[in-house]
Backbone as a chain_set.jsonl record, in Angstrom:
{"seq": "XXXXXXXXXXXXXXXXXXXXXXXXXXXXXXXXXXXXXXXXXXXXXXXXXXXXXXXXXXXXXXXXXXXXXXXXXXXXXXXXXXXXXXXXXXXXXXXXXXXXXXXXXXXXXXXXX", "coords": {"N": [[-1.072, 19.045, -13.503], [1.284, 17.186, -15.388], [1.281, 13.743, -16.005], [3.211, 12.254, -16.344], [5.409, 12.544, -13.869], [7.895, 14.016, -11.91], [10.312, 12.306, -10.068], [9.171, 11.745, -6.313], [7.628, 13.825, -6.945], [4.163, 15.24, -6.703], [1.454, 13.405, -8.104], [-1.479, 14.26, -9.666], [-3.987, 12.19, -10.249], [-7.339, 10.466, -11.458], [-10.348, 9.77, -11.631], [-10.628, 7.967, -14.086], [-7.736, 6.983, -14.196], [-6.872, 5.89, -11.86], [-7.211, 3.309, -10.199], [-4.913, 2.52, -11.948], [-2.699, 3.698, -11.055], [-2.309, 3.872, -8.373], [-3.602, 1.332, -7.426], [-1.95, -0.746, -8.183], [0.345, 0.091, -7.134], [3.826, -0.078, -6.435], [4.707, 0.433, -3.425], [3.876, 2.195, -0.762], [0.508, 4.235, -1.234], [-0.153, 7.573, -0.477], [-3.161, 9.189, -0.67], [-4.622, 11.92, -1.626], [-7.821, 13.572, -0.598], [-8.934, 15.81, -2.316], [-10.614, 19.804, -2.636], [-10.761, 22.794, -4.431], [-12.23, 24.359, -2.686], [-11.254, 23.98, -0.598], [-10.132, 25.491, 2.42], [-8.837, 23.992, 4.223], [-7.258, 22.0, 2.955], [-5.794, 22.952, 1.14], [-3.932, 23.675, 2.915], [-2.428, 21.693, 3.656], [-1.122, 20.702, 1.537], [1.541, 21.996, 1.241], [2.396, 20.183, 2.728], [2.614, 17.614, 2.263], [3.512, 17.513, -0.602], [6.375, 17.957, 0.4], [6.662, 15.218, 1.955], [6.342, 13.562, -0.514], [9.166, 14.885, -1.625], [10.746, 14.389, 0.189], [10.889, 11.612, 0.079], [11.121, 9.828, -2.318], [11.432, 7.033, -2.719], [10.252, 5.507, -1.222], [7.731, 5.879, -0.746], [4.569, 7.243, -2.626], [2.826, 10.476, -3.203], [-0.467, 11.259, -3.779], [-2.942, 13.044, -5.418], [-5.829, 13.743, -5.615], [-8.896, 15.089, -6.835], [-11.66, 15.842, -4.748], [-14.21, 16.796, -6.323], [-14.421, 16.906, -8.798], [-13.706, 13.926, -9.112], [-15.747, 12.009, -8.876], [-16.363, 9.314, -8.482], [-14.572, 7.772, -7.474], [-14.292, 8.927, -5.068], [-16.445, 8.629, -4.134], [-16.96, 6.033, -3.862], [-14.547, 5.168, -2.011], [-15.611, 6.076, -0.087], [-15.486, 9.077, 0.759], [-16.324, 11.556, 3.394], [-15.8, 14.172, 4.035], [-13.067, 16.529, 4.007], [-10.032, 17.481, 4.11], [-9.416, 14.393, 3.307], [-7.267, 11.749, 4.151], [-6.042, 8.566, 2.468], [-3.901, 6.082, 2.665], [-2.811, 3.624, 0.984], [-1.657, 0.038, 0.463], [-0.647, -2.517, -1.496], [-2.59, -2.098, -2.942], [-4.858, -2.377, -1.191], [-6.612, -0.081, 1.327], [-5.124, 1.453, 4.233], [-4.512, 2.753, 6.223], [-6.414, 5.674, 7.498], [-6.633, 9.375, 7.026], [-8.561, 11.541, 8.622], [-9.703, 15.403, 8.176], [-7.726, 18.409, 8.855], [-4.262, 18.605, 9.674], [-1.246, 19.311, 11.361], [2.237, 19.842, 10.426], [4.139, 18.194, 12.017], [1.961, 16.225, 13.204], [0.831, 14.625, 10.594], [3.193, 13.638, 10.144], [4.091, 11.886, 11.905], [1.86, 9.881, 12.066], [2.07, 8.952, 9.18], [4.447, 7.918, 9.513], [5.008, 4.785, 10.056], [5.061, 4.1, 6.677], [7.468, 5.177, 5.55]], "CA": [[0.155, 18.27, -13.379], [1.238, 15.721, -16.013], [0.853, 11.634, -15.555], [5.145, 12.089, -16.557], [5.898, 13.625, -12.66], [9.312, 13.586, -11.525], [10.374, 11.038, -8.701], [8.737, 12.522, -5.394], [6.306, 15.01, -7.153], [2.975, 14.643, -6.197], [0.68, 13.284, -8.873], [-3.131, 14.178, -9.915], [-4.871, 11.148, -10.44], [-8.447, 10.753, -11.324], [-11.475, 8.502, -11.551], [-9.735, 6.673, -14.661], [-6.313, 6.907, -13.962], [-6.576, 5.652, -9.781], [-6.559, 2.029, -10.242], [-3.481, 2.072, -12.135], [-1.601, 4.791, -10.311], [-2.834, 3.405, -6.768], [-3.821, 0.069, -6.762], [-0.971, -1.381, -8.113], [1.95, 1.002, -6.788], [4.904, -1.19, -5.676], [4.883, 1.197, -2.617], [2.36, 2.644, -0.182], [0.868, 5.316, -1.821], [-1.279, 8.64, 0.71], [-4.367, 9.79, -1.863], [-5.493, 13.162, -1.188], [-8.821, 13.562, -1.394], [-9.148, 17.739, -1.685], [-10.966, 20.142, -3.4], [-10.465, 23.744, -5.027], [-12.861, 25.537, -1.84], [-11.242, 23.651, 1.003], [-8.912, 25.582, 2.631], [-7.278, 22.772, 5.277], [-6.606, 21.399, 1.779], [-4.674, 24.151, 0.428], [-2.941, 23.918, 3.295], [-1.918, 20.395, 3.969], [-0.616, 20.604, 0.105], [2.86, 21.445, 1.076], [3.765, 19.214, 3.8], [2.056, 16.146, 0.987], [4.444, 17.637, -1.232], [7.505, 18.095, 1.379], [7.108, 14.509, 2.109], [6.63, 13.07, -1.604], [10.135, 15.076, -1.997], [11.917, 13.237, 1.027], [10.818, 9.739, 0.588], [10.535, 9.537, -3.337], [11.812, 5.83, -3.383], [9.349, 4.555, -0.588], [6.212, 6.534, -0.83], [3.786, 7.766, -3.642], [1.76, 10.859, -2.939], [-1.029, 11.766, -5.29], [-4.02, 14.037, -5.205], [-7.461, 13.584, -6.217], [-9.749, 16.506, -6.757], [-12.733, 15.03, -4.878], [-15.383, 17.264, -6.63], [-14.145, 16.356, -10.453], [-13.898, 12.595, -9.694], [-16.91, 11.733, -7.446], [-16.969, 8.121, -8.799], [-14.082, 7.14, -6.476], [-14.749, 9.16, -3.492], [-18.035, 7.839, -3.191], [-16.445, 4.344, -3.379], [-14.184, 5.429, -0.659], [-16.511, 6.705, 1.572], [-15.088, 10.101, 1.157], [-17.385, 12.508, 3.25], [-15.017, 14.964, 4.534], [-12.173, 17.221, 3.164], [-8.864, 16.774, 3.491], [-8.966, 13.102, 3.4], [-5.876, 11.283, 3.067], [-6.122, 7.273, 2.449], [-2.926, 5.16, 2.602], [-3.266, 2.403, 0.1], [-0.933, -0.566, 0.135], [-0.923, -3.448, -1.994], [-4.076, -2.203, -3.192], [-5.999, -1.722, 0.24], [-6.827, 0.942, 2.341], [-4.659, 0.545, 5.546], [-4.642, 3.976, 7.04], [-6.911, 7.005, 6.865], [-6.571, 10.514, 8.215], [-9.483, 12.861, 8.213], [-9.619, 16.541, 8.518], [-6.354, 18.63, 8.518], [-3.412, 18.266, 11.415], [-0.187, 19.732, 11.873], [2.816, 18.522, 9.781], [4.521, 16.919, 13.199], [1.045, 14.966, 13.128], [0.905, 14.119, 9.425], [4.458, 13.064, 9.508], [3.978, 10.705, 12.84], [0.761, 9.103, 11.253], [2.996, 8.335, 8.372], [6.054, 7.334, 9.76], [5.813, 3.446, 9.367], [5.228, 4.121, 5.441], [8.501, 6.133, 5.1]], "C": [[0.051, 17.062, -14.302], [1.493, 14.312, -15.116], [2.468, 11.513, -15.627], [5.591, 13.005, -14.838], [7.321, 13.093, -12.321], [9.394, 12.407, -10.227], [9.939, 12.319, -7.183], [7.966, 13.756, -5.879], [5.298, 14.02, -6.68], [2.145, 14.736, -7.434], [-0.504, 13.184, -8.942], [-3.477, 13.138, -10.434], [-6.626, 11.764, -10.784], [-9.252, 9.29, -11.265], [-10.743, 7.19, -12.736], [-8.473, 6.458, -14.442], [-5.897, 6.233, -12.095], [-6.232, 4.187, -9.86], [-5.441, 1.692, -10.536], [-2.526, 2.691, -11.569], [-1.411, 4.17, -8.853], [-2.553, 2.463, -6.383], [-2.827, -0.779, -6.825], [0.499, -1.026, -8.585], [2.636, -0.395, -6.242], [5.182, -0.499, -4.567], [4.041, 2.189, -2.334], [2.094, 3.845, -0.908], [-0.724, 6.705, -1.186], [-1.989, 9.0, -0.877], [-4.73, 10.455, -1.279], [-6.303, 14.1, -1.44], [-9.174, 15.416, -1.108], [-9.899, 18.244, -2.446], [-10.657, 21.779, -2.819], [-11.25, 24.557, -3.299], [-12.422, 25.009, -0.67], [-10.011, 24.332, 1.246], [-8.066, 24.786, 3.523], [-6.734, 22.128, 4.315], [-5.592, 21.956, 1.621], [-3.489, 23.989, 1.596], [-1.932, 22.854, 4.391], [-0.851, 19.984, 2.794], [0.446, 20.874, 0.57], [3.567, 20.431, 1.975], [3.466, 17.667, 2.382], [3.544, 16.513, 0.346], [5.9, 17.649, -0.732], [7.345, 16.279, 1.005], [7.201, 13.642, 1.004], [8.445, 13.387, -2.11], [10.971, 14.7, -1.146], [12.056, 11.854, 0.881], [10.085, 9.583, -0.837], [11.095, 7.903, -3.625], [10.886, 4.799, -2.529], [8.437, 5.16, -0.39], [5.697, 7.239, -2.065], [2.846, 8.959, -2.826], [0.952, 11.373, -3.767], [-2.316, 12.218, -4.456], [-5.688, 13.685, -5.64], [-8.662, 14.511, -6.164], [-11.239, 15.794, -6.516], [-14.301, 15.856, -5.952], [-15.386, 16.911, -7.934], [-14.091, 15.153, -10.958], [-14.869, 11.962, -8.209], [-17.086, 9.826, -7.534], [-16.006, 7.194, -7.537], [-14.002, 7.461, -4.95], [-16.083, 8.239, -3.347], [-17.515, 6.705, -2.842], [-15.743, 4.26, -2.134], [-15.059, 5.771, 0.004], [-16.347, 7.788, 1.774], [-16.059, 10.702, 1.947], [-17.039, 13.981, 3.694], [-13.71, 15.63, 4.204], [-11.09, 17.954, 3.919], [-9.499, 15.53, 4.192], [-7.89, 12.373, 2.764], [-6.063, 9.717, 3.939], [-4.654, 6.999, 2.337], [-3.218, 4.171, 1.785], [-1.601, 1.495, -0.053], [-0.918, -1.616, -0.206], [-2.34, -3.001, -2.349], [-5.13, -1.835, -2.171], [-5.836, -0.879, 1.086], [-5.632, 0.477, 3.985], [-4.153, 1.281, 6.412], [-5.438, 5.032, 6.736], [-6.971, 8.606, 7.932], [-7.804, 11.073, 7.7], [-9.541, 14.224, 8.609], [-7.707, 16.809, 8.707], [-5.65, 19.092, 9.621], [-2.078, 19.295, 10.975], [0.783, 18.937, 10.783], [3.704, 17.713, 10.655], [3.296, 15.707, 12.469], [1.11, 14.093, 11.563], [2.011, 13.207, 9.284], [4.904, 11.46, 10.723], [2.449, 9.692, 12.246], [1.311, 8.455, 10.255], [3.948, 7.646, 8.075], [6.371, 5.919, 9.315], [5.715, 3.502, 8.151], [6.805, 5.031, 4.658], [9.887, 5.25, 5.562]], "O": [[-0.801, 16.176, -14.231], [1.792, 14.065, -13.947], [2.985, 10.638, -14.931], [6.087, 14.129, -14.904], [7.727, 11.94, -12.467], [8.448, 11.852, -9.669], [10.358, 13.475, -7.122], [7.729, 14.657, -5.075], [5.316, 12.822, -6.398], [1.99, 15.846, -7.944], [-0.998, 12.186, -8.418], [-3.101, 13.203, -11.604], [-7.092, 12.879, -10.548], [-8.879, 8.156, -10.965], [-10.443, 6.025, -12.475], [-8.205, 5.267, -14.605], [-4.843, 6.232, -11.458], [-5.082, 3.82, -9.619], [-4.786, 0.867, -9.899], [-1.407, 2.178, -11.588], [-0.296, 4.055, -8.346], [-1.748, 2.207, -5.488], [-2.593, -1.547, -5.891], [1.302, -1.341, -9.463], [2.117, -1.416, -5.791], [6.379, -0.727, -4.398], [3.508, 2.939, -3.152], [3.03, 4.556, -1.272], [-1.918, 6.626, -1.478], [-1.389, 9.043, -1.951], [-5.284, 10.088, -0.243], [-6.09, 15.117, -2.1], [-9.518, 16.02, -0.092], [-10.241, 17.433, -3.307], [-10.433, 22.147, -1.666], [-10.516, 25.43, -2.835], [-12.985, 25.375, 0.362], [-8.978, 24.066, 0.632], [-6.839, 24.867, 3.587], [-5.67, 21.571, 4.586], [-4.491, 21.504, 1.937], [-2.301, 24.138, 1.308], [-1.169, 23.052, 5.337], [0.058, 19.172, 2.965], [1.016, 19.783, 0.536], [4.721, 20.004, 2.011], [4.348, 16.992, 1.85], [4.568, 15.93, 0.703], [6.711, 17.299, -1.589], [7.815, 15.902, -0.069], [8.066, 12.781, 1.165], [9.059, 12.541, -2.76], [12.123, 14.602, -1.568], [12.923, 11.095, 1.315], [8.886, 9.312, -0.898], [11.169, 7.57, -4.808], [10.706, 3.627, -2.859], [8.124, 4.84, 0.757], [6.561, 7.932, -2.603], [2.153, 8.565, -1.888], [1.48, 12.044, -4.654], [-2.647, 11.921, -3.309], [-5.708, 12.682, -6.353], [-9.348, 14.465, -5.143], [-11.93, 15.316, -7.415], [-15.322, 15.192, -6.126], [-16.488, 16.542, -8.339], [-14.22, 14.807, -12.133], [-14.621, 11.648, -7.045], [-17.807, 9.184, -6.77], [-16.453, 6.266, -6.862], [-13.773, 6.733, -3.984], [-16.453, 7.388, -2.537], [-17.541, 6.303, -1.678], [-16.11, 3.494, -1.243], [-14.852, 5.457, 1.176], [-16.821, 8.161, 2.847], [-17.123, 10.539, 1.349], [-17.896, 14.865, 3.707], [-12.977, 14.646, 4.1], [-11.35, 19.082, 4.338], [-9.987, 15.542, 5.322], [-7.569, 12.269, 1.581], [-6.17, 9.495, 5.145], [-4.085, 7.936, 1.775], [-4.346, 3.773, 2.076], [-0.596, 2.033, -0.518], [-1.217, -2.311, 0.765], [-3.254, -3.714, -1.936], [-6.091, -1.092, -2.373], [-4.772, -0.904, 1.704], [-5.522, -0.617, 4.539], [-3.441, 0.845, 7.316], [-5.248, 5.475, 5.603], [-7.253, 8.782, 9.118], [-8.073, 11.085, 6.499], [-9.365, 14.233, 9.827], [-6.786, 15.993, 8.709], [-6.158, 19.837, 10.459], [-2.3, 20.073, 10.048], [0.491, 17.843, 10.299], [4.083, 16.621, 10.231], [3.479, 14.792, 11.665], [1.462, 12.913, 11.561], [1.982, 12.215, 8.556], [5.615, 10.475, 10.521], [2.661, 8.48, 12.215], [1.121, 7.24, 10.288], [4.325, 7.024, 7.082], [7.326, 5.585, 8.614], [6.554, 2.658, 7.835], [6.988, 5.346, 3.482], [11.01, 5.711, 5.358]]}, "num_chains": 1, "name": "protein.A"}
C-alpha cells in the first residue's frame, strides 16, 4: 500500500515512516501491530479497515508489519500479535491485545470515533 492512501484507507507504516505518520497525526491514530503468520491478524484486518472507512475525518488506522520493523515494536513493548495501540497527540493512550470481536473492537474504540 502506497504512503498516497485515500481518506479512510488504512496505511502501512514502518520503522522510518511511524513518527511522522503517528506521532504527529492531528487525530487519534489505532497502529496495528500484525504479521504475515498471524491469523487473528488476518482477521481483525477488515473490521481496521471497516472502521478507517466510517470515521475517515476522525481516526487514522495504519498497520505495521511487526516482523519487518522490529525497531518500533520493541520500543512499544510489542510481545503479542494482534496488537493495536491508540496514539494521540503522540502518546500511547489505549492498547488492545490479542484479537476480539468487531462489537468489542468497535466499543474499545468508541470515544476515538
Amino acid at each position: 500500500m502506497s504512503q498516497e492512501t485515500a481518506a479512510g484507507a488504512v496505511e502501512k507504516v514502518t520503522d522510518d515512516t511511524f513518527d511522522d505518520v503517528v506521532l504527529t497525526a492531528k487525530v487519534p491514530v489505532v497502529v496495528d501491530f500484525w504479521a504475515e503468520w498471524c491469523q487473528p491478524c488476518l482477521k481483525i484486518s477488515p473490521v481496521l479497515a471497516a472502521l478507517a472507512a466510517e470515521h475517515p475525518d476522525t481516526l487514522k488506522v495504519v498497520k505495521l508489519n511487526a516482523d519487518e520493523n522490529p525497531k518500533t515494536t520493541l520500543k512499544y513493548q510489542v510481545m503479542s500479535m494482534p496488537t493495536l495501540l491508540v496514539f494521540q497527540d503522540g502518546e500511547v493512550v489505549r492498547s488492545l491485545i490479542g484479537a476480539r470481536p468487531k462489537s468489542a473492537i468497535l466499543r474499545e474504540l468508541s470515544e476515538f470515533v
